[in-house]
PDB file with one MODEL, atoms N, CA, C and O in Angstrom:
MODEL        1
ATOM      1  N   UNK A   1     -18.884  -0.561   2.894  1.00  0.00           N
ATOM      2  CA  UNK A   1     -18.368  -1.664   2.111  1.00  0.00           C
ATOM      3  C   UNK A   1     -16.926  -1.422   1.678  1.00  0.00           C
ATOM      4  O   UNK A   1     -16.383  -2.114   0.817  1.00  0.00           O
ATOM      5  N   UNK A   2     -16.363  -0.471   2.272  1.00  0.00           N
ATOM      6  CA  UNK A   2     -14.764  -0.201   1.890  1.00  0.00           C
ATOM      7  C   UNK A   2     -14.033  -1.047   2.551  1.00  0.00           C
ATOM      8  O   UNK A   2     -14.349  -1.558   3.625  1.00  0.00           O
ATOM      9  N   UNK A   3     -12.828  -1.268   1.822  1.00  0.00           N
ATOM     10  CA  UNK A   3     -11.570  -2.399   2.504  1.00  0.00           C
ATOM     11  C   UNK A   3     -10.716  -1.266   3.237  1.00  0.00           C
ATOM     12  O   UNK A   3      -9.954  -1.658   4.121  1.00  0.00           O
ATOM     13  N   UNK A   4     -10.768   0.113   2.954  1.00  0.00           N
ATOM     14  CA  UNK A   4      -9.777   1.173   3.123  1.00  0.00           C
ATOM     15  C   UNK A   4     -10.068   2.335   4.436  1.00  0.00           C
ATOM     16  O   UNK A   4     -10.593   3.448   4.455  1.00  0.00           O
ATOM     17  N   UNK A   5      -9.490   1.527   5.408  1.00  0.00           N
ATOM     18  CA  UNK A   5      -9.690   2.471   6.493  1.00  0.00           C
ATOM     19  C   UNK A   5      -9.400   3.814   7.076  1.00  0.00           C
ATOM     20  O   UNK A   5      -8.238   4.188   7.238  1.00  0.00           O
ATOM     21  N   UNK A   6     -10.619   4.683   7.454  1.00  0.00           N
ATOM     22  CA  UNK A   6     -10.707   5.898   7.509  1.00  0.00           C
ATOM     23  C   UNK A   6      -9.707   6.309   8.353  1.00  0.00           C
ATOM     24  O   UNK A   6      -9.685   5.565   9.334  1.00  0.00           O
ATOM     25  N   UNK A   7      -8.744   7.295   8.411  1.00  0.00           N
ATOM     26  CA  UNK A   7      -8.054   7.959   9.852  1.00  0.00           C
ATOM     27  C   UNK A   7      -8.580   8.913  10.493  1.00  0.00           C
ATOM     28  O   UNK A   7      -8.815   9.855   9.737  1.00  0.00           O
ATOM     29  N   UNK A   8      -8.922   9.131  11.721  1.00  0.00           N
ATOM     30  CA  UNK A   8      -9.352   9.597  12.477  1.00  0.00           C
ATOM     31  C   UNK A   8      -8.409  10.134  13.122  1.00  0.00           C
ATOM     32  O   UNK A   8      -9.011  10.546  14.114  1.00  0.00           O
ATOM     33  N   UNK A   9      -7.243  10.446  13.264  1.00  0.00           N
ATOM     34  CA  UNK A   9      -6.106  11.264  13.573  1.00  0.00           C
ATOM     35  C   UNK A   9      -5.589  11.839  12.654  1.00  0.00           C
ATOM     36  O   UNK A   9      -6.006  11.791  11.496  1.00  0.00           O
ATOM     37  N   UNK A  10      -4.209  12.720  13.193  1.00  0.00           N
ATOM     38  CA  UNK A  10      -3.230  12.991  12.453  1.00  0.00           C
ATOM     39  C   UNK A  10      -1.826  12.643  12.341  1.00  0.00           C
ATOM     40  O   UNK A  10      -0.847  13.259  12.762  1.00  0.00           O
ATOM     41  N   UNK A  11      -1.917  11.197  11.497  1.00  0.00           N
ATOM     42  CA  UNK A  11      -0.486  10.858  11.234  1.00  0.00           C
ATOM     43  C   UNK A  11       0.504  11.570  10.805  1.00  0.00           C
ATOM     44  O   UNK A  11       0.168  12.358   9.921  1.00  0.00           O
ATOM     45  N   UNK A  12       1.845  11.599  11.158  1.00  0.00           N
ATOM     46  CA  UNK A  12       3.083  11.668  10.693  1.00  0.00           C
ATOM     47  C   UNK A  12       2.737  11.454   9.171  1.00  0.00           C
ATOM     48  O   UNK A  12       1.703  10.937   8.750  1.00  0.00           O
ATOM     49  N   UNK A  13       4.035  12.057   8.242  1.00  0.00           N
ATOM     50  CA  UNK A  13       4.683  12.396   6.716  1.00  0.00           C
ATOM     51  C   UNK A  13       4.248  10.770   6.446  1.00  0.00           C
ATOM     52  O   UNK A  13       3.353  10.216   5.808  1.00  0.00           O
ATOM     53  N   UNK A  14       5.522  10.264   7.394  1.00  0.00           N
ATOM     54  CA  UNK A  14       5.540   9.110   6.568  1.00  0.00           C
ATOM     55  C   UNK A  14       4.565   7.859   6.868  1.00  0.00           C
ATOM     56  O   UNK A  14       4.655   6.895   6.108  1.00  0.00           O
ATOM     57  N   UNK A  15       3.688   7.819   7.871  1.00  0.00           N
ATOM     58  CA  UNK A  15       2.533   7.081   8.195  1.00  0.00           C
ATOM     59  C   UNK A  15       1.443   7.408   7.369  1.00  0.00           C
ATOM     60  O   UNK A  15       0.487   6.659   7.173  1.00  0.00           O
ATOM     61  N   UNK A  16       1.602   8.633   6.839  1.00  0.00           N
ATOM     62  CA  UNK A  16       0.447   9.054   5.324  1.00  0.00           C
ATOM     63  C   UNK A  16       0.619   8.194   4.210  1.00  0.00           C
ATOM     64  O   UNK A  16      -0.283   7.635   3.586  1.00  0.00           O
ATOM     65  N   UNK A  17       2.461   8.093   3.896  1.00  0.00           N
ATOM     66  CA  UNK A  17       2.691   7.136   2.909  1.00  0.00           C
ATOM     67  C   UNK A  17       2.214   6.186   3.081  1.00  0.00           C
ATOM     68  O   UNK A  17       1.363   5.530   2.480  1.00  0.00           O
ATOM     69  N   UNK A  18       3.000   6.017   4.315  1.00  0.00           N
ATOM     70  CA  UNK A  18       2.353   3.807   4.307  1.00  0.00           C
ATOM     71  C   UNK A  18       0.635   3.742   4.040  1.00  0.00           C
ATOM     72  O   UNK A  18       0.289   2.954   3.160  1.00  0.00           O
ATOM     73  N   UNK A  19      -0.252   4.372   4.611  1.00  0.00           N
ATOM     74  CA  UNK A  19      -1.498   4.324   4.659  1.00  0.00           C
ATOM     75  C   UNK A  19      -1.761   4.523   2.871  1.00  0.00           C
ATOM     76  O   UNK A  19      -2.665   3.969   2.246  1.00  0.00           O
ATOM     77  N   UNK A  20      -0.991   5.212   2.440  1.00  0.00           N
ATOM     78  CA  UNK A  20      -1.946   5.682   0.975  1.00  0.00           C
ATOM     79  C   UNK A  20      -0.965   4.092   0.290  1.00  0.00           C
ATOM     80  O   UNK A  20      -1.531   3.484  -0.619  1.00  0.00           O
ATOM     81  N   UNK A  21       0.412   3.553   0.777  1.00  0.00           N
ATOM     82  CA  UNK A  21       0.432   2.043   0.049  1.00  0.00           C
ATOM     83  C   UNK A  21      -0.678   1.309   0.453  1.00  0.00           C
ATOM     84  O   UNK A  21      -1.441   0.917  -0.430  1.00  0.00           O
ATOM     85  N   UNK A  22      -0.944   1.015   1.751  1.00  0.00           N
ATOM     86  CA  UNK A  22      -1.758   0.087   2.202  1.00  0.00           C
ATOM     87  C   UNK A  22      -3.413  -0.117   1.183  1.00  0.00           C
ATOM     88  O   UNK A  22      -4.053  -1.141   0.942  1.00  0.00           O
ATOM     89  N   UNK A  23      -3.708   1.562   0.723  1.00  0.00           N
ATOM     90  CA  UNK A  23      -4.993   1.910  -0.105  1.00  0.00           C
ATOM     91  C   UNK A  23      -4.877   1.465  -1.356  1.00  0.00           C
ATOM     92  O   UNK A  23      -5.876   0.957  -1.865  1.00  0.00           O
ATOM     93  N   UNK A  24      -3.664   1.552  -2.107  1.00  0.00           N
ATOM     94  CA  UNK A  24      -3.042   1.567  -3.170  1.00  0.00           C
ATOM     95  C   UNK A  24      -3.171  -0.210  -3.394  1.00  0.00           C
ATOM     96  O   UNK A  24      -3.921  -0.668  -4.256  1.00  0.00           O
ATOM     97  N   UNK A  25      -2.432  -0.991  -2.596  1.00  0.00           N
ATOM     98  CA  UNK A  25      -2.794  -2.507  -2.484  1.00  0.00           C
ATOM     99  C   UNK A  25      -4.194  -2.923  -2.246  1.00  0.00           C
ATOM    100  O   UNK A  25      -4.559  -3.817  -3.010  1.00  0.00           O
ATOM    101  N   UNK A  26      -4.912  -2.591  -1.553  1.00  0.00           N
ATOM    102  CA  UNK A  26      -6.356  -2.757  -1.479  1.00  0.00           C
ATOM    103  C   UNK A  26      -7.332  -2.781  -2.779  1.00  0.00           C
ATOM    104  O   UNK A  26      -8.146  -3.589  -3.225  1.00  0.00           O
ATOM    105  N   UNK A  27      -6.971  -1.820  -3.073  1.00  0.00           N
ATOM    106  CA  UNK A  27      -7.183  -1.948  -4.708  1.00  0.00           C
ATOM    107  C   UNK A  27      -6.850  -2.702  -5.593  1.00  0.00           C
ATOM    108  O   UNK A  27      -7.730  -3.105  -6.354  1.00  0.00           O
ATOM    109  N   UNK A  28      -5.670  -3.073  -5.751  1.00  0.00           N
ATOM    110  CA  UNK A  28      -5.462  -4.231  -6.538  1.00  0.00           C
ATOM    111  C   UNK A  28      -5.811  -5.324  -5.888  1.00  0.00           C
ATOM    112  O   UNK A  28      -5.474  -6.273  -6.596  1.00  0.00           O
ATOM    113  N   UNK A  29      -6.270  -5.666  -4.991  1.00  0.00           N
ATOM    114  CA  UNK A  29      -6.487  -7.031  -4.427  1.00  0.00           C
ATOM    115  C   UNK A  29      -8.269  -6.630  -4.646  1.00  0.00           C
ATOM    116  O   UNK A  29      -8.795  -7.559  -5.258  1.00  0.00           O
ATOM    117  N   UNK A  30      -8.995  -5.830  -4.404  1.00  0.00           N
ATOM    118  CA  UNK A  30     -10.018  -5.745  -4.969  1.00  0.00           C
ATOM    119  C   UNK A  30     -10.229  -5.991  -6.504  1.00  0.00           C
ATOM    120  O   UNK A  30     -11.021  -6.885  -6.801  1.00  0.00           O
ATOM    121  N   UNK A  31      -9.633  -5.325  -7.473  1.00  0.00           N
ATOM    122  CA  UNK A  31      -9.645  -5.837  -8.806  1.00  0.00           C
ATOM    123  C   UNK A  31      -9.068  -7.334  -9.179  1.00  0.00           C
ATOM    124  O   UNK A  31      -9.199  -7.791 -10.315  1.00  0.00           O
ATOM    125  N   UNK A  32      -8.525  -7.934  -8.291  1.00  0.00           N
ATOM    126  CA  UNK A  32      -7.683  -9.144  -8.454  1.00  0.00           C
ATOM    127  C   UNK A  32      -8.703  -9.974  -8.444  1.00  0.00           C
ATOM    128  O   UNK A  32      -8.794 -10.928  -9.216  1.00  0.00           O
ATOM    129  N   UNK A  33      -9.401  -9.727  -7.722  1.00  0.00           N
ATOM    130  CA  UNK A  33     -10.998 -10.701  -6.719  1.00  0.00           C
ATOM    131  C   UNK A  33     -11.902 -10.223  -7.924  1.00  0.00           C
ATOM    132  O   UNK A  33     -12.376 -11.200  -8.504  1.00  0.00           O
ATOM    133  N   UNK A  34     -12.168  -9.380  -8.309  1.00  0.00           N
ATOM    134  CA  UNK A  34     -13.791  -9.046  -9.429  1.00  0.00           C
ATOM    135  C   UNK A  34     -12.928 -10.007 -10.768  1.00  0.00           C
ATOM    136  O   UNK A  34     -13.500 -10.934 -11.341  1.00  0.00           O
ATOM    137  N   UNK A  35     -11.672  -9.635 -11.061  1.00  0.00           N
ATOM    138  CA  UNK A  35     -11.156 -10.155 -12.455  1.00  0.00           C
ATOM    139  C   UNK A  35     -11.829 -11.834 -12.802  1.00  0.00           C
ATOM    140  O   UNK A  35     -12.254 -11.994 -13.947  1.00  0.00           O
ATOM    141  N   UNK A  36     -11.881 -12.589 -12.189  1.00  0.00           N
ATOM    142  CA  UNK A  36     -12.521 -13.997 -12.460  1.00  0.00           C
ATOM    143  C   UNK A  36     -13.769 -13.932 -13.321  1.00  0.00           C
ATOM    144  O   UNK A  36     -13.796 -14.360 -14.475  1.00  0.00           O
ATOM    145  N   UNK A  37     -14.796 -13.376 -12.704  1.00  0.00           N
ATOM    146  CA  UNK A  37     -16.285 -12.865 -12.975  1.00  0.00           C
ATOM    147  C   UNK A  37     -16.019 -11.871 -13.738  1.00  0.00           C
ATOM    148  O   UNK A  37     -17.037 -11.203 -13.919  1.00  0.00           O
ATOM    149  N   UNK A  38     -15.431 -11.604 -14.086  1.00  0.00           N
ATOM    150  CA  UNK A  38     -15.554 -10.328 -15.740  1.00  0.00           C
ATOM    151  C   UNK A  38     -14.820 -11.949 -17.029  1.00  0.00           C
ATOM    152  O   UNK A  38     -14.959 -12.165 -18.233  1.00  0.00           O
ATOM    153  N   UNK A  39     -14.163 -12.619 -16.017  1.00  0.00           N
ATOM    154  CA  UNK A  39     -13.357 -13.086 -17.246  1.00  0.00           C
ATOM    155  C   UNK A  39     -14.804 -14.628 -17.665  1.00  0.00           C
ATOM    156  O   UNK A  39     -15.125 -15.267 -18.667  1.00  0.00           O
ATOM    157  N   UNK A  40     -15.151 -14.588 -16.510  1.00  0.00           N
ATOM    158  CA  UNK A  40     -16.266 -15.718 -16.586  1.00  0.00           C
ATOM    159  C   UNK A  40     -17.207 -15.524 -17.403  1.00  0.00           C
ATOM    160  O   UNK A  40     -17.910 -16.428 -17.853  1.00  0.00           O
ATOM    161  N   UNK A  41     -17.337 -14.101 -17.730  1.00  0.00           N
ATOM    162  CA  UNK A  41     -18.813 -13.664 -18.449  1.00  0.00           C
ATOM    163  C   UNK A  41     -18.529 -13.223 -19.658  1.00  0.00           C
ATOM    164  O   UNK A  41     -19.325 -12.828 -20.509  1.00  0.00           O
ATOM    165  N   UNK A  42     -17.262 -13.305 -19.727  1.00  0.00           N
ATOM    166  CA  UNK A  42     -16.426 -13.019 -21.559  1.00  0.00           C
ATOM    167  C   UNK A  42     -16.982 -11.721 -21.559  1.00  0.00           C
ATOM    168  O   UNK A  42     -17.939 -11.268 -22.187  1.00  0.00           O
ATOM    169  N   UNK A  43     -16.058 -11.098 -20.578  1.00  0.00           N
ATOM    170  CA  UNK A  43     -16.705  -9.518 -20.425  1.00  0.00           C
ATOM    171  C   UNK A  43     -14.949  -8.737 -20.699  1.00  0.00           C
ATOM    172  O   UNK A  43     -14.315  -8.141 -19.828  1.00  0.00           O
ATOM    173  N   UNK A  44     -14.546  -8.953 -21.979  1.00  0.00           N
ATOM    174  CA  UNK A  44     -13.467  -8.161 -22.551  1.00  0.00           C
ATOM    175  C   UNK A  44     -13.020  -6.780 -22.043  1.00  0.00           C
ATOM    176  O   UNK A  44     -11.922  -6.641 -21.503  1.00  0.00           O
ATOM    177  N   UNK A  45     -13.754  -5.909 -22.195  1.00  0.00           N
ATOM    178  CA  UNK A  45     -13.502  -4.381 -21.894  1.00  0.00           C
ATOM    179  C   UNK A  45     -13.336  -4.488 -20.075  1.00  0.00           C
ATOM    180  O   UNK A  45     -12.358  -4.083 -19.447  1.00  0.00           O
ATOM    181  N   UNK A  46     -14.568  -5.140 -19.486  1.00  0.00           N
ATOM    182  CA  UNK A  46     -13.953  -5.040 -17.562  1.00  0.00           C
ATOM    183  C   UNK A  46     -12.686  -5.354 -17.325  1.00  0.00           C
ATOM    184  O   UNK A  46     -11.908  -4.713 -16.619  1.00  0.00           O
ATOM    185  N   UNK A  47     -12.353  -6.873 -18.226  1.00  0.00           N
ATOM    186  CA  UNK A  47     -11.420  -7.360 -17.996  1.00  0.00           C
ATOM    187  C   UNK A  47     -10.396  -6.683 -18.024  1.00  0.00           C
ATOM    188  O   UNK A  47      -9.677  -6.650 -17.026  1.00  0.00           O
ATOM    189  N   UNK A  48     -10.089  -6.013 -19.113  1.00  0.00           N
ATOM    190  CA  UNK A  48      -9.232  -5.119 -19.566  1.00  0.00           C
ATOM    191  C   UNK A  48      -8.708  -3.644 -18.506  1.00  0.00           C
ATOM    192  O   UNK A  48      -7.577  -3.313 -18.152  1.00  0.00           O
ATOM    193  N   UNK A  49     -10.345  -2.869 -18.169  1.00  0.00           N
ATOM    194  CA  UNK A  49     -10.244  -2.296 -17.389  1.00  0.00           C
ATOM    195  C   UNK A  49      -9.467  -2.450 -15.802  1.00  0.00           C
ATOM    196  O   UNK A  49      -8.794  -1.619 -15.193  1.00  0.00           O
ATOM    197  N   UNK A  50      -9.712  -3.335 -15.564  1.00  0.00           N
ATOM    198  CA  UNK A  50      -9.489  -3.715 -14.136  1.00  0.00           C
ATOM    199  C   UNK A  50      -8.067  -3.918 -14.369  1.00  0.00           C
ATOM    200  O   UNK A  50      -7.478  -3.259 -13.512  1.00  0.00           O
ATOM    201  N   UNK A  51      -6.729  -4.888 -15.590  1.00  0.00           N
ATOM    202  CA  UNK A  51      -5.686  -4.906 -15.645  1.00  0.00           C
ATOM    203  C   UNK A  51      -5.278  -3.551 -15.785  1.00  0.00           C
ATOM    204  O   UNK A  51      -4.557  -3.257 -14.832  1.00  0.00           O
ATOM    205  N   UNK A  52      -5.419  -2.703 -16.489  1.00  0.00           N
ATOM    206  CA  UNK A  52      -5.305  -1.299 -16.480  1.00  0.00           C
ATOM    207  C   UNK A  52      -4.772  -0.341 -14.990  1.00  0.00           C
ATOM    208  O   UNK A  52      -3.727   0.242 -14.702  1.00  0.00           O
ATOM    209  N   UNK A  53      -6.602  -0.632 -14.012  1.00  0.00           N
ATOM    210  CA  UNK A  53      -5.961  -0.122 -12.942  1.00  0.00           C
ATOM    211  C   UNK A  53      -5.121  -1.149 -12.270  1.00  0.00           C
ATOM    212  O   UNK A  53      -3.895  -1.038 -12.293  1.00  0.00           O
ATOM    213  N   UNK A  54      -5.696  -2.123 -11.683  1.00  0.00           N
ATOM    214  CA  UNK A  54      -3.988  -2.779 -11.269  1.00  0.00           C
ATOM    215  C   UNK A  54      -2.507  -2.079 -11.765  1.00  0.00           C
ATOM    216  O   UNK A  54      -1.654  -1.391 -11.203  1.00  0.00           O
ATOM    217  N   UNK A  55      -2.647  -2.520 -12.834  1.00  0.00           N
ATOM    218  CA  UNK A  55      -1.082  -1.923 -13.107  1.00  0.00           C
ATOM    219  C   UNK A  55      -0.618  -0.108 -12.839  1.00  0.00           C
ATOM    220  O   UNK A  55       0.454   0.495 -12.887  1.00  0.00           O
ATOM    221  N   UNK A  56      -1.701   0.202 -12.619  1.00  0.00           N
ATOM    222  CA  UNK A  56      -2.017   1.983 -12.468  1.00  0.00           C
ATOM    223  C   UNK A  56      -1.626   1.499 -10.931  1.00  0.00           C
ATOM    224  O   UNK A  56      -0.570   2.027 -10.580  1.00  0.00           O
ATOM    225  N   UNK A  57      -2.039   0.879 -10.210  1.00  0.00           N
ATOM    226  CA  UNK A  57      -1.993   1.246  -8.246  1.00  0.00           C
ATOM    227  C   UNK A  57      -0.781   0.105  -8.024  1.00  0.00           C
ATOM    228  O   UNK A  57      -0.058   0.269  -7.041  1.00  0.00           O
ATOM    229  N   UNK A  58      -0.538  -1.022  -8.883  1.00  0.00           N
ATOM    230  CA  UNK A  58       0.469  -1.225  -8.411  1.00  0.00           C
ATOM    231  C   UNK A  58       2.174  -0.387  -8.742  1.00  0.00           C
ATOM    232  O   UNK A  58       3.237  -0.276  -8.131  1.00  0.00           O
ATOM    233  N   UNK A  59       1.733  -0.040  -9.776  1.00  0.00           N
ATOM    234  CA  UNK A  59       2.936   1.162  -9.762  1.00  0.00           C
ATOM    235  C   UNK A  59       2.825   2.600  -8.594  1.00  0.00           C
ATOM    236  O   UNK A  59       3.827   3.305  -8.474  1.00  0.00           O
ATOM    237  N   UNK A  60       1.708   2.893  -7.890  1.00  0.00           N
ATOM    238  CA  UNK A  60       1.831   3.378  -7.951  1.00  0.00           C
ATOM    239  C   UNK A  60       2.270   3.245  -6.005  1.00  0.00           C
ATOM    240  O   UNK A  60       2.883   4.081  -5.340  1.00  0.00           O
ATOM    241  N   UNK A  61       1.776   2.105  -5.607  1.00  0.00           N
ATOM    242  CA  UNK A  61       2.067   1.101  -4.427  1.00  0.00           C
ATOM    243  C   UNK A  61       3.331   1.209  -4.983  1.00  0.00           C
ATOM    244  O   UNK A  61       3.655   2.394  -4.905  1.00  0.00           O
ATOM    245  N   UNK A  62       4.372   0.428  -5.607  1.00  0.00           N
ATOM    246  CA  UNK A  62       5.988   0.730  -5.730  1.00  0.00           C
ATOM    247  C   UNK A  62       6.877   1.889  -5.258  1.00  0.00           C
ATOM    248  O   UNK A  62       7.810   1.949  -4.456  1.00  0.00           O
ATOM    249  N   UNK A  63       6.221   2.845  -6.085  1.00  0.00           N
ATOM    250  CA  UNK A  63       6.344   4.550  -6.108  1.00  0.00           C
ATOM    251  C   UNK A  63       6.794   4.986  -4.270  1.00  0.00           C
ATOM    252  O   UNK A  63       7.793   5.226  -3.592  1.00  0.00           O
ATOM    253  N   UNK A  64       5.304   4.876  -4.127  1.00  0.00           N
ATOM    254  CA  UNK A  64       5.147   5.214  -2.754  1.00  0.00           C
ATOM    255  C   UNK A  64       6.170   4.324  -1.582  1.00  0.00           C
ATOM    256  O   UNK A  64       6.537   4.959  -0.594  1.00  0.00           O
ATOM    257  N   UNK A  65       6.568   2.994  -1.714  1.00  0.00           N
ATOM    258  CA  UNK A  65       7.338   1.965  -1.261  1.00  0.00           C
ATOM    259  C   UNK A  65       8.260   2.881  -0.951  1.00  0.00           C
ATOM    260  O   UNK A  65       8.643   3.277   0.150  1.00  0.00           O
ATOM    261  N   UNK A  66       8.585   3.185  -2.067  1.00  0.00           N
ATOM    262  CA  UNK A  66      10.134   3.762  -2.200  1.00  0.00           C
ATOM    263  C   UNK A  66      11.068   5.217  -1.928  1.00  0.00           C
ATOM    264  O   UNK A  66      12.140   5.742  -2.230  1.00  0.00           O
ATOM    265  N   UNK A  67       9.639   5.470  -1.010  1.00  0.00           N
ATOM    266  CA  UNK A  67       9.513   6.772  -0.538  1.00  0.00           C
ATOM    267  C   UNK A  67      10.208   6.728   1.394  1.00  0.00           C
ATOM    268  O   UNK A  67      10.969   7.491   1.990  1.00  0.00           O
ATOM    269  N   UNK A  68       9.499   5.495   1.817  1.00  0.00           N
ATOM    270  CA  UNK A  68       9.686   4.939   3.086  1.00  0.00           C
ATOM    271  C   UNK A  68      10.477   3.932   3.312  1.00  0.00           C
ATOM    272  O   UNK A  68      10.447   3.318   4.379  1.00  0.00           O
ATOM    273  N   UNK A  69      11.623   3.517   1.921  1.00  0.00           N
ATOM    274  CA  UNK A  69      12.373   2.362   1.989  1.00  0.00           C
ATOM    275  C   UNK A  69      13.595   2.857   2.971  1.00  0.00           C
ATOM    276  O   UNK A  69      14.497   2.077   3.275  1.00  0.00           O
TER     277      UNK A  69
ENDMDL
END
């Protein structure tokens, strides 16, 4: 049930980066998608949680960006 695909080789430095952005976005687009249904069920603390990591992987998706810019 993962969005985050396994490697089965051995990429290059910077094909590690892109792959760990690509993981890094997956995640927030996973929490982006549950956020409705936490907010539907007046479920405060998920809600909360889930903005939390978002903002945790999308910084951290930036980070990594800017490694391979």
């Amino acid at each position: 049930m993962t969005s985050i695909e396994e490697e089965t080789g051995t990429p290059s430095a910077e094909e590690m980066i892109r792959q760990l952005v690509k993981g890094q976005e997956a995640v927030v687009r996973t929490a982006r998608a549950v956020f409705p249904a936490a907010e539907a069920a007046n479920d405060e603390p998920t809600a909360d949680l889930l903005t939390q990591r978002m903002q945790i992987h999308e910084k951290n998706a930036w980070m990594l960006r800017s490694l391979v810019a």
